[in-house]
N, C-alpha and C positions, 0 to 999 in steps of 0.2 A: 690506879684503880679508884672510882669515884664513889661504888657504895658496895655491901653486901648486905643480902636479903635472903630468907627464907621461905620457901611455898613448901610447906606441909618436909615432905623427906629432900627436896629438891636445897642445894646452898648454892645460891646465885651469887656469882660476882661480874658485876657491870664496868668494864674498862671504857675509856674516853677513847682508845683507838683502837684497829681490828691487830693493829703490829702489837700492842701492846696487850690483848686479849689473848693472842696466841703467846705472848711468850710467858706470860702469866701459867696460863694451863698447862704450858709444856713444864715449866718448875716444880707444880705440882706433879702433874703427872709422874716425871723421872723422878721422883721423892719416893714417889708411892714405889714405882718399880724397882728402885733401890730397895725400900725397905723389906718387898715382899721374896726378890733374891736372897735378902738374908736368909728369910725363913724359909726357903724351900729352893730344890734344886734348878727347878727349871719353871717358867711361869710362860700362860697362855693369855693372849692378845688379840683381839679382832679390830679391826681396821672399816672404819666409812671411808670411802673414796671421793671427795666432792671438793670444786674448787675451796668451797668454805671450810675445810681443812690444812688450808697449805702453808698460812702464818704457822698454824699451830704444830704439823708434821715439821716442817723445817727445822724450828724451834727446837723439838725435842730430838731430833738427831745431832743438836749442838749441843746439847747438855751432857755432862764429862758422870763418869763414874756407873755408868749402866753397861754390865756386862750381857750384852746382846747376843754372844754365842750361847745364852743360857733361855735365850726368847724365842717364842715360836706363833707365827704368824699368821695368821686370814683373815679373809675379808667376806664383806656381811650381802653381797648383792653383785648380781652381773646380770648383761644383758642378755638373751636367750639370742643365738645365733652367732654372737661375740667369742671368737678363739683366744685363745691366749696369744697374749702381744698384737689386738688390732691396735690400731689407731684409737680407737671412741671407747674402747672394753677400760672398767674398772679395775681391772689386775694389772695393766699396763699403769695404768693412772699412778698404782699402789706401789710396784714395781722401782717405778721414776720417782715416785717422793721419797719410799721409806725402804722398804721390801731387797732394791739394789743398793742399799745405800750404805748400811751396815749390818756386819756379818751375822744377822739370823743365826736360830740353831735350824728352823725350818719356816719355812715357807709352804701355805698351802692355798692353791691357787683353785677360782671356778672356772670351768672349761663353759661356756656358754657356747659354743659350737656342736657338744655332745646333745646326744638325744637328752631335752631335759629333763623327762621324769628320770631314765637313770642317774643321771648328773646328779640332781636333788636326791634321790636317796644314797647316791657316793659321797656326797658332800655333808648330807646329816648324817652318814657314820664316821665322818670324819671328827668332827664337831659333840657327837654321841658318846667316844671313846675320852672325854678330857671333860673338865670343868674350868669354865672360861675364868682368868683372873682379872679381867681389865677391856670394860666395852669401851673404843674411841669414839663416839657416834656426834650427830649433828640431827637437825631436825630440819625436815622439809619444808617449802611456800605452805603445803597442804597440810603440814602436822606428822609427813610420816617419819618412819626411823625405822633405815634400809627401806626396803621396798614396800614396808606395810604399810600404804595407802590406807586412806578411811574406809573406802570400799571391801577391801579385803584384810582388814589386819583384825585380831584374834587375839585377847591377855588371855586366852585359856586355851590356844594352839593347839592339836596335841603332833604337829607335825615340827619338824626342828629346821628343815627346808623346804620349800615349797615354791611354784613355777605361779606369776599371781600376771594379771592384766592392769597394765600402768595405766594410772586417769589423767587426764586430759590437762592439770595443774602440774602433774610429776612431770609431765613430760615437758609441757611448756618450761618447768624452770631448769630442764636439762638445754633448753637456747636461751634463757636469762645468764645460763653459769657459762655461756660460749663453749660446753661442748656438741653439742650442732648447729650447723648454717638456719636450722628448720623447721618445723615442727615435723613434716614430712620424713624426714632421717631418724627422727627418734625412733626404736624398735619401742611396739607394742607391749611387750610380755619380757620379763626376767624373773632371776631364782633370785628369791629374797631368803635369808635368815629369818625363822618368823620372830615374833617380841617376847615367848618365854626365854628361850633361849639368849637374848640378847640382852635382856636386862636379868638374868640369871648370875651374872657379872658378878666376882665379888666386892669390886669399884665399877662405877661409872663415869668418863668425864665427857662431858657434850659440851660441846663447842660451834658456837652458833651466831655468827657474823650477819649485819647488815638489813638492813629496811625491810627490804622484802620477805625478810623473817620474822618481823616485829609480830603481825598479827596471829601466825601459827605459838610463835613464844608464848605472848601473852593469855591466849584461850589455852594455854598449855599447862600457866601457872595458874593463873584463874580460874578457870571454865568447870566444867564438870568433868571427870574422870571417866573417859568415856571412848569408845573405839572411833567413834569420829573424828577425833582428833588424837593420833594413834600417842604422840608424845603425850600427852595426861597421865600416861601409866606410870613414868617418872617419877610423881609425884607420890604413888604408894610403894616405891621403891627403894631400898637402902642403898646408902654410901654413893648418892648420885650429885655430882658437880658437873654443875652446868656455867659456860661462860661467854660471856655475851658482849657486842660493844655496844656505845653508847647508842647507834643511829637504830641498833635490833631492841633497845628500851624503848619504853611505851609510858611514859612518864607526862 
């Protein structure tokens, strides 16, 4: 690790490489989940799906001592039209990193092939019945975190899911990250977790690799706290870690 740094609630630690970012947050991370199994029976998790989680998902499925049959699982965004187990669907993504990997006490998955307004309200009661112990998230080219683009993202929500229309940056860096050939492929519209709900977390760890993220990080820790740039909410956040390499610094 080369430095750690503060913005307002935010404790950054900037690693020299994205293997070493990830296994960084993943130590932490299973610390925390260790510690918080002590103090309670079962503990809840939500999951970002995005290649810029995959140092750090791998990672923490290597780390010893976390009783997983005591963990219970989802994730924060799918594409609308997306069934469970496509090809391009984030529950697949989630599934093959973490979700198949080791034994869950539950898993709970979004059906992006269901009608989505019901979907989104299945899915915010699912979400509605628990209090989240631990957001995984990452931040987008544009700022967002899950699906809440600047266009549509809300620090005073009063919806816990919601069906939003992807801008033109989300979707471009969904063929930066090689999951589509295209801009053309990318679907329009998915179910996001909105941002109360997600940083409601009683941890945060955000994990946020490479260049092309540099300029959303930094208006994130600097900039003004503002739905334009949805990640700034971070910053009037508690127990939020964020982790970065050296090439997503702006130094």
């Amino acid at each position: 690790m080369k430095r750690e740094l503060n913005f307002d609630e935010v404790r950054l630690k900037v690693y020299d490489t994205r293997e070493e970012m990830g296994k960084g947050a993943a130590a932490e991370a299973a610390e925390c989940m260790r510690r918080m199994l002590k103090e309670r029976d079962e503990i809840h998790c939500v999951f970002a799906a995005a290649p810029s989680q995959n140092e750090f998902l791998e990672a923490l499925i290597q780390e010893g001592g976390i009783d997983w049959s005591r963990v219970n699982g989802y994730h924060m965004d799918e594409y609308v039209g997306f069934e469970i187990g496509h090809p391009c669907s984030f529950n697949r993504f989630l599934s093959q990193a973490v979700f198949d990997r080791v034994p869950f006490k539950s898993v709970h998955l979004i059906n992006g092939a269901a009608e989505c307004g019901q979907e989104a309200k299945r899915y915010a009661s699912v979400l509605d019945g628990i209090a989240i112990d631990i957001t995984f998230m990452g931040v987008g080219e544009n700022g967002h975190i899950a699906f809440n683009d600047p266009e549509v993202a809300d620090f005073h929500d009063t919806k816990t899911v919601k069906v939003v229309e992807l801008d033109e940056v989300c979707r471009l860096q969904q063929v930066h990250d090689g999951c589509f050939p295209c801009l053309e492929e990318v679907p329009k519209q998915a179910l996001t977790v909105t941002i109360p709900k997600l940083v409601s977390a009683r941890e945060i760890f955000c994990i946020v690799p490479t260049q092309k993220k540099q300029k959303a990080v930094r208006e994130a820790l600097t900039g003004e706290v503002k739905e334009a740039c949805p990640a700034s909410i971070l910053r009037k956040t508690k127990q939020v870690h964020m982790y970065i390499d050296q090439d997503c610094y702006w130094e």
